[in-house]
C-alpha positions as CSV (number, residue, x, y, z in Angstrom):
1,X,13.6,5.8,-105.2
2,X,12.7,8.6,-107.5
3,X,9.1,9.3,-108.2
4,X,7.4,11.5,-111.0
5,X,3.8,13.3,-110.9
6,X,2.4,13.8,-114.4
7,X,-1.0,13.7,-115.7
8,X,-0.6,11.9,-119.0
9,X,2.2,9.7,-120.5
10,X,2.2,11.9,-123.1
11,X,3.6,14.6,-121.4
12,X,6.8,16.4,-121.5
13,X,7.3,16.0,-117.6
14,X,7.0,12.2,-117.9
15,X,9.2,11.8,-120.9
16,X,12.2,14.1,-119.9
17,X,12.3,12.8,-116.3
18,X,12.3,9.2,-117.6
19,X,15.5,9.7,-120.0
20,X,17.0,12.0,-117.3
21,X,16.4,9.2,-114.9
22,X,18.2,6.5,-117.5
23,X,21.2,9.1,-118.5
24,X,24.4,7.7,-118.6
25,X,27.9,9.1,-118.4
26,X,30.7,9.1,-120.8
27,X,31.6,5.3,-120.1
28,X,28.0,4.3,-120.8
29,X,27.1,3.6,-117.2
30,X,24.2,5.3,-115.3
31,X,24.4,7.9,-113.2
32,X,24.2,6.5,-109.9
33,X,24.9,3.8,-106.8
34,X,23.0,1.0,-105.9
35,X,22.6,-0.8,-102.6
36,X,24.3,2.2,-100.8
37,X,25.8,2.2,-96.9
38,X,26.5,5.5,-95.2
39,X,28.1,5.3,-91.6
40,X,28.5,7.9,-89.1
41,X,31.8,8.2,-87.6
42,X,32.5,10.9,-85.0
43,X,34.5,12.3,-82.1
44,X,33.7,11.8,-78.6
45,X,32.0,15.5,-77.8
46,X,28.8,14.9,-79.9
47,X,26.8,12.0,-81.3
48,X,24.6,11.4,-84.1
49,X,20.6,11.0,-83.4
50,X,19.3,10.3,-86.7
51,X,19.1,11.1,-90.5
52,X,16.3,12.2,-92.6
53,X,16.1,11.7,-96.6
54,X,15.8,8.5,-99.0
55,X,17.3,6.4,-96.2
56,X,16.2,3.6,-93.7
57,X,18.3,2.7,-90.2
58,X,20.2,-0.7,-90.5
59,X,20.0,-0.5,-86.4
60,X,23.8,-0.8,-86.1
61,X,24.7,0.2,-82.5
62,X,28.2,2.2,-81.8
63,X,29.4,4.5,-79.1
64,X,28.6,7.7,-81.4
65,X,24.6,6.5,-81.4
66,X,22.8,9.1,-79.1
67,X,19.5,8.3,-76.9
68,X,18.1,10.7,-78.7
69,X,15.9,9.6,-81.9
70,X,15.3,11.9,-85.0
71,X,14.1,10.4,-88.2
72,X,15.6,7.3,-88.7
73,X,17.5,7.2,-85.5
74,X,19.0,4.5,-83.2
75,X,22.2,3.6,-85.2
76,X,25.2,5.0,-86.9
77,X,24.6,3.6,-90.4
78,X,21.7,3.9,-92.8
79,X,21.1,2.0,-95.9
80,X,20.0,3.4,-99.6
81,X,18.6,1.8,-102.0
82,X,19.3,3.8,-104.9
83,X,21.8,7.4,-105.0
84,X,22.7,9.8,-107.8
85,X,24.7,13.1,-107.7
86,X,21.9,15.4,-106.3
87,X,20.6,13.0,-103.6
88,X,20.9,14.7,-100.4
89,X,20.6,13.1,-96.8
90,X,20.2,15.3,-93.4
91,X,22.1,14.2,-90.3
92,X,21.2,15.5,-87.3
93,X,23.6,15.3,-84.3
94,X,23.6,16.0,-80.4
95,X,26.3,17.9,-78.3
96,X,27.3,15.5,-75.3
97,X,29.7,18.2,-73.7
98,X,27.6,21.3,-73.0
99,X,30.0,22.4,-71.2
100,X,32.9,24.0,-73.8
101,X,34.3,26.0,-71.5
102,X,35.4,22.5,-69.8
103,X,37.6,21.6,-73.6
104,X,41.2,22.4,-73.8
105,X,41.8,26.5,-76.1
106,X,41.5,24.9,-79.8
107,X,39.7,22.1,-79.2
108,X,38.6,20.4,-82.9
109,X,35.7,17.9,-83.4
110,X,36.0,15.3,-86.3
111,X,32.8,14.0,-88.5
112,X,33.2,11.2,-90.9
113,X,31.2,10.0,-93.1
114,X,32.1,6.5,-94.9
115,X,29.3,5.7,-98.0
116,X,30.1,2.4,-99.7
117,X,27.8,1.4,-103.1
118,X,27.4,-0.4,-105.9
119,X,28.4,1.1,-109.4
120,X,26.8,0.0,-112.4
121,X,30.0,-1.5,-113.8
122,X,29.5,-4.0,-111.0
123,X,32.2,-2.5,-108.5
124,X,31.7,-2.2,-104.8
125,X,33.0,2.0,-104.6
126,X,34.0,3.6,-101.1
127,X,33.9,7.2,-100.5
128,X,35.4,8.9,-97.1
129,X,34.5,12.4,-96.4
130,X,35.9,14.0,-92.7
131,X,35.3,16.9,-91.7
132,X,36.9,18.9,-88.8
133,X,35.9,21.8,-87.1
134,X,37.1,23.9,-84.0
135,X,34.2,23.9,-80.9
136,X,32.9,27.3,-80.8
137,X,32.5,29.2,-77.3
138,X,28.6,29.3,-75.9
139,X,28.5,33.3,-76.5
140,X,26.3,34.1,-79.7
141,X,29.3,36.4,-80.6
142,X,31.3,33.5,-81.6
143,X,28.7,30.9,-82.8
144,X,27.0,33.3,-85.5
145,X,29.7,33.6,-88.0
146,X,29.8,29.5,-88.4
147,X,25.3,29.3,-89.0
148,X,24.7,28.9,-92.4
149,X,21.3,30.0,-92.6
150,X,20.5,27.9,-95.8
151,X,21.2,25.3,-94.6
152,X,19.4,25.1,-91.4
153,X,16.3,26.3,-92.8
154,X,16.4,22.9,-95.1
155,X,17.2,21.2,-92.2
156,X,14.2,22.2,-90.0
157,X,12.0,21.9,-93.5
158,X,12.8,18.5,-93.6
159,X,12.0,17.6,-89.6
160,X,8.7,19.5,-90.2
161,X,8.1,17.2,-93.4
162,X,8.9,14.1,-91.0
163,X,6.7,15.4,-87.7
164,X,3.5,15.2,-90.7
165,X,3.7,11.6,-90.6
166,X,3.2,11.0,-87.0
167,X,1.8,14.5,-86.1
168,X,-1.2,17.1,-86.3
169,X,-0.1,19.9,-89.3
170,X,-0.7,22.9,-86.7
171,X,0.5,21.3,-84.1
172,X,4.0,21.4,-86.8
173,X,3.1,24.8,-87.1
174,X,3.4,25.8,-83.8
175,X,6.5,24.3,-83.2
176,X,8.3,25.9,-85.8
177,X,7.0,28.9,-84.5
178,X,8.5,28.1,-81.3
179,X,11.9,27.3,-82.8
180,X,11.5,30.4,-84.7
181,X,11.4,32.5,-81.1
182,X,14.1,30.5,-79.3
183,X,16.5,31.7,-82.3
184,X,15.7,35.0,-82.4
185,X,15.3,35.7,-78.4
186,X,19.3,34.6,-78.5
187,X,20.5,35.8,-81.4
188,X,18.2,39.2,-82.3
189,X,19.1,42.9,-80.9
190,X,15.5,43.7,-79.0
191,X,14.3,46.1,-77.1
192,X,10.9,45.4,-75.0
193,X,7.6,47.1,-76.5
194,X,10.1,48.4,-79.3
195,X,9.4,46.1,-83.0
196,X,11.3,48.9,-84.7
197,X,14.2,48.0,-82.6
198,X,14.3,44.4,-83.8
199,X,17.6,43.2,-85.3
200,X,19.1,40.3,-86.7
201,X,22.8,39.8,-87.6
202,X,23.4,39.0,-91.7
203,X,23.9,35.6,-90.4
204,X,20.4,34.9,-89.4
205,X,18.9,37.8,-91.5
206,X,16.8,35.5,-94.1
207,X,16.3,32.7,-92.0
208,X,12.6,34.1,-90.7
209,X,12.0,34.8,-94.4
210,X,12.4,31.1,-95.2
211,X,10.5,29.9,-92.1
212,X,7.5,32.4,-93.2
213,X,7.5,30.9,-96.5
214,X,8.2,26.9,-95.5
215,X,4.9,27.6,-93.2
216,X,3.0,28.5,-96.3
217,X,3.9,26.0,-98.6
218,X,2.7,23.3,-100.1
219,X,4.7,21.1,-97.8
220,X,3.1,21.8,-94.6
221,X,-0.2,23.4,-96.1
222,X,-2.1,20.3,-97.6
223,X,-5.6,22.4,-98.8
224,X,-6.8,22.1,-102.3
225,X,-3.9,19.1,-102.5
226,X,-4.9,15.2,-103.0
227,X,-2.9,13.3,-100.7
228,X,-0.6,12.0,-103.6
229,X,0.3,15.3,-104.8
230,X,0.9,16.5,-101.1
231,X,3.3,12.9,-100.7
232,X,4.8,13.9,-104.3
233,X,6.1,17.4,-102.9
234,X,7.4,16.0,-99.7
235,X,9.2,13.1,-101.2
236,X,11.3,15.5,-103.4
237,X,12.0,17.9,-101.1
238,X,13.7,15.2,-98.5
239,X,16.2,14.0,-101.4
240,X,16.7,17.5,-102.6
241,X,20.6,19.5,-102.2
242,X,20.0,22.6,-100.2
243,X,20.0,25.2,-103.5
244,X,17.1,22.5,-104.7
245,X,15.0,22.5,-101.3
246,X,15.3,26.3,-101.1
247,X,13.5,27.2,-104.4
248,X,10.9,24.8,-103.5
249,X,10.5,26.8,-100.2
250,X,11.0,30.3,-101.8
251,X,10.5,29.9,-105.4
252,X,13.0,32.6,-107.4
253,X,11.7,35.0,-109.0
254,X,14.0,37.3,-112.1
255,X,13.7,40.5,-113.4
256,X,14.7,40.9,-116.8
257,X,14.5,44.3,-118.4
258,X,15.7,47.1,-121.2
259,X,17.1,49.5,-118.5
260,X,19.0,47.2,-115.8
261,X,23.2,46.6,-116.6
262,X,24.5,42.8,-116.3
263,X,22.4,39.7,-114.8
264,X,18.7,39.5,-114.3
265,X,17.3,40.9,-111.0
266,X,15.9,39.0,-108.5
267,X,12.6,40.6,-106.7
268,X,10.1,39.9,-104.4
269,X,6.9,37.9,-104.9
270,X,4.7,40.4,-105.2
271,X,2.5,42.0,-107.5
272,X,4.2,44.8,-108.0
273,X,7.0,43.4,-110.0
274,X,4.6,42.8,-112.9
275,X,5.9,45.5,-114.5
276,X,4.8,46.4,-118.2
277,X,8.4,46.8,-119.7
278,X,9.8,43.7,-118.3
279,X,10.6,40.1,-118.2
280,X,9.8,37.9,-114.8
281,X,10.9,34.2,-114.9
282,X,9.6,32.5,-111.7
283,X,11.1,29.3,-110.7
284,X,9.4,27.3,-107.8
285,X,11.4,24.0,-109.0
286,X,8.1,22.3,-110.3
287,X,7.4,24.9,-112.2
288,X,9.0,27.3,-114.7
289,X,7.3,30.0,-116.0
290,X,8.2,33.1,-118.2
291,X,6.0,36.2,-118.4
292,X,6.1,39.2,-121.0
293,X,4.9,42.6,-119.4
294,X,1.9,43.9,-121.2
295,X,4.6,46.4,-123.2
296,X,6.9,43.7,-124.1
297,X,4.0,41.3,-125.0
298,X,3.0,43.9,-127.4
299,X,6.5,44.8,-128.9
300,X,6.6,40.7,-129.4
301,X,3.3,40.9,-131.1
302,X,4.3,43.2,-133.2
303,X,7.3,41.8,-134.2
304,X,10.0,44.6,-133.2
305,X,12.3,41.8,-132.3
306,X,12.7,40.8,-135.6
307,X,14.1,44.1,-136.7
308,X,17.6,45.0,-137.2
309,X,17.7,48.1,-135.0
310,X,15.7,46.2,-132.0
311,X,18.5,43.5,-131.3
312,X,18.7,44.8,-127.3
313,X,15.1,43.3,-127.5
314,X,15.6,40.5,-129.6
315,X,18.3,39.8,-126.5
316,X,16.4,40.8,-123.9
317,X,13.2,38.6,-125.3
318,X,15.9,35.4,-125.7
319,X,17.9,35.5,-122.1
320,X,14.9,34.1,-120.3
321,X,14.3,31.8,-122.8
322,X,18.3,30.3,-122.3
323,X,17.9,30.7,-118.5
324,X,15.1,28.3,-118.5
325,X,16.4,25.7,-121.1
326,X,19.5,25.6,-118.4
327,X,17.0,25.0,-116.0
328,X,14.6,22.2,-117.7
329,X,18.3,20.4,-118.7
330,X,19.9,20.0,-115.4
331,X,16.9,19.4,-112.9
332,X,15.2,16.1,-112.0
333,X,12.3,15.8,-112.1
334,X,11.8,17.8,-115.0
335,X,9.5,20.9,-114.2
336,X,6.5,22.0,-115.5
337,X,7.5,24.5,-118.0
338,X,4.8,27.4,-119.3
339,X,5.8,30.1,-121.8
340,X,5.3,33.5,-122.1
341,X,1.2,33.6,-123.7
342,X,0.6,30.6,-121.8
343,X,1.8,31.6,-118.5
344,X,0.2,35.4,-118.1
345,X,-2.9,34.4,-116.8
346,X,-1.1,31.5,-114.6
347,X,1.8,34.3,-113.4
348,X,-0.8,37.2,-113.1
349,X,-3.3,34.8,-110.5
350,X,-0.2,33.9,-109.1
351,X,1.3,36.9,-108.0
352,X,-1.9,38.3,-107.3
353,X,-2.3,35.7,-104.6
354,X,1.2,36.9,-103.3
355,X,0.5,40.6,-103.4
356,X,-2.2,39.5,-100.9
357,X,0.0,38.0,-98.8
358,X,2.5,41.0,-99.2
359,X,-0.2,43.3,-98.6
360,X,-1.1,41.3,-95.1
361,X,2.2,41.4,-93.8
362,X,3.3,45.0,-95.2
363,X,3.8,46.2,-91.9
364,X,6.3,42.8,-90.7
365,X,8.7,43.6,-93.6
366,X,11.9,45.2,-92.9
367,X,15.8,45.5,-93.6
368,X,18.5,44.5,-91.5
369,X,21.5,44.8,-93.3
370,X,20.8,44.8,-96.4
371,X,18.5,41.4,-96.1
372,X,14.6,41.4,-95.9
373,X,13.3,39.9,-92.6
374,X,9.7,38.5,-92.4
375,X,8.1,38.0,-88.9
376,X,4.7,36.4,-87.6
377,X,2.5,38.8,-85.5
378,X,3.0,35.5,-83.4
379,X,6.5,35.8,-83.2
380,X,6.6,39.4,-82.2
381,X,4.0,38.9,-79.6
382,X,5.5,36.2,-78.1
383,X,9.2,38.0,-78.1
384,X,7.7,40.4,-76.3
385,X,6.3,37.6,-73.5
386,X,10.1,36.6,-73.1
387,X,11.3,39.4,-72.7
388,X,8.8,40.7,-70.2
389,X,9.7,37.7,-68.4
């Protein structure tokens, strides 16, 4: 089920998300399955303990069904109402064998997953996907190259989401924080009363950067939100692809500007990328926003962009402009779009709120190779309790 938050019928938001929704393809069908079944199929060495997205459990029991329950656990096959090409579901599993040492050199586990719907056309459709991969040994040496850090992050965004329903928000909170530590204490270089000597591997490098953020947003933070607009951003986010649930997490922020060679820039949310002489298109998924630099905003008003011999800014004023139409074309719901001389005073508050934050944890931000890492004070101090002990 797909729901849109608007405050008017009238509105753009409403109207694109409804013909979106009622797109067809090139045969005149819609885009999308009805009455879907997905079931869980896997080897021996690990079972499945739930899923977590626009799904509900049909209970069916099976040897692969583990005791232990996440989301909508207790059975290897959930049901769907409705699916389209961007709905995303989250399947979390359970290693039986702890013991890999114990598996024969090469050892490969097999996942598969076996979704049967309805088409429009009337036809009952089955899709296999397997998957196979080789067990990796218990040192961190040889599980880090296979973490996708994008991935996981959604994954434990989307488990927060669920604890909400049943659970106290700080109580959430906390233990992300305490799956933040167990991460890092395994897989960080450390060295006791040393933070400069913190470390993480490219592998994990942004992973505390999207945990820092995920714990700020509008997910898990529910002040100055009604409790529909709080159930509206949650709902999205656990039918959301990974790319989708990321930019709601960390909103993208570009850089477009007279100097720089090739694509725009991405940059940090902070105040100090409002730059006079550039560009910034900010894209939280919800919203889309484009803001001129006080220089450029005058150069607009004063029409340079319409000369002959100003065509670099003519370019430079338009490639925003074509990076957010691709936007507002491809994503459901459609966002909340805001152009340049509407969005400077939104953009300016905006990042102004950020630079706050920024300026808070100026002293947490670092590099490890090459990627910005963002700790908690808590996560630190607590580090520093393992280790001790």
């Amino acid at each position: 089920m797909d729901v849109v938050m608007s405050d008017s019928f009238s509105l753009n938001v409403y109207k694109d998300s409804l013909k979106k929704f009622f797109e067809t393809d090139s045969t005149g069908f819609l885009k999308m399955g009805f009455n879907a079944k997905i079931e869980v199929l896997c080897s021996k060495e690990f079972k499945v303990c739930g899923a977590i997205g626009p799904c509900t459990s049909t209970g069916k029991k099976g040897a692969q069904v583990s005791d232990l329950t996440v989301g909508e656990g207790a059975s290897c096959e959930w049901q769907a109402a409705a699916m389209d090409k961007e709905t995303t579901i989250a399947f979390y599993f359970e290693v039986t064998n702890q013991h890999v040492s114990n598996l024969p050199p090469g050892k490969q586990s097999f996942l598969q997953f076996q979704t049967s719907y309805l088409h429009p056309s009337g036809r009952r459709r089955l899709r296999v996907t397997t998957l196979s991969y080789r067990f990796a040994d218990q040192s961190p040496l040889d599980i880090a190259p296979g973490f996708d850090q994008e991935a996981a992050a959604v994954l434990m965004a989307r488990l927060a989401v669920f604890k909400t329903e049943t659970e106290d928000a700080l109580d959430v909170l906390r233990w992300l924080d305490r799956k933040l530590i167990r991460l890092v204490s395994r897989f960080a270089d450390y060295q006791k009363d040393d933070p400069n000597s913190f470390h993480l591997s490219t592998e994990f490098a942004i992973y505390p950067q999207f945990m820092y953020h995920l714990r700020r947003s509008h997910f898990l933070q529910t002040f100055n939100a009604s409790p529909d607009e709080t159930a509206y951003y949650r709902s999205v986010l656990l039918r959301a692809s990974v790319m989708n649930a990321l930019v709601m997490i960390q909103p993208a922020l570009l850089s477009y500007s007279l100097n720089q060679q090739g694509p725009p820039q991405p940059v940090l949310l902070d105040a100090q990328a409002l730059k006079p002489d550039v560009i910034l298109l900010l894209d939280s998924f919800f919203h889309v926003v484009v803001w001129h630099g006080e220089l450029i905003h005058q150069w607009r008003e004063q029409g340079y962009h319409n000369l002959p011999e100003y065509e670099n800014l003519r370019q430079l004023l338009q490639a925003p402009v074509d990076d957010a139409s691709v936007v507002l074309g491809d994503r459901f719901p459609a966002p909340k779009a805001k152009p340049a001389a509407a969005a400077r005073a939104a953009a300016a508050a905006a990042t102004a709120a950020a630079a706050a934050a920024a300026a808070e944890l100026q002293q947490l931000l670092r590099c490890a190779g090459g990627a910005s890492e963002l700790i908690d004070p808590f996560v630190l101090e607590n580090m520093s309790i393992a280790q001790a002990q």
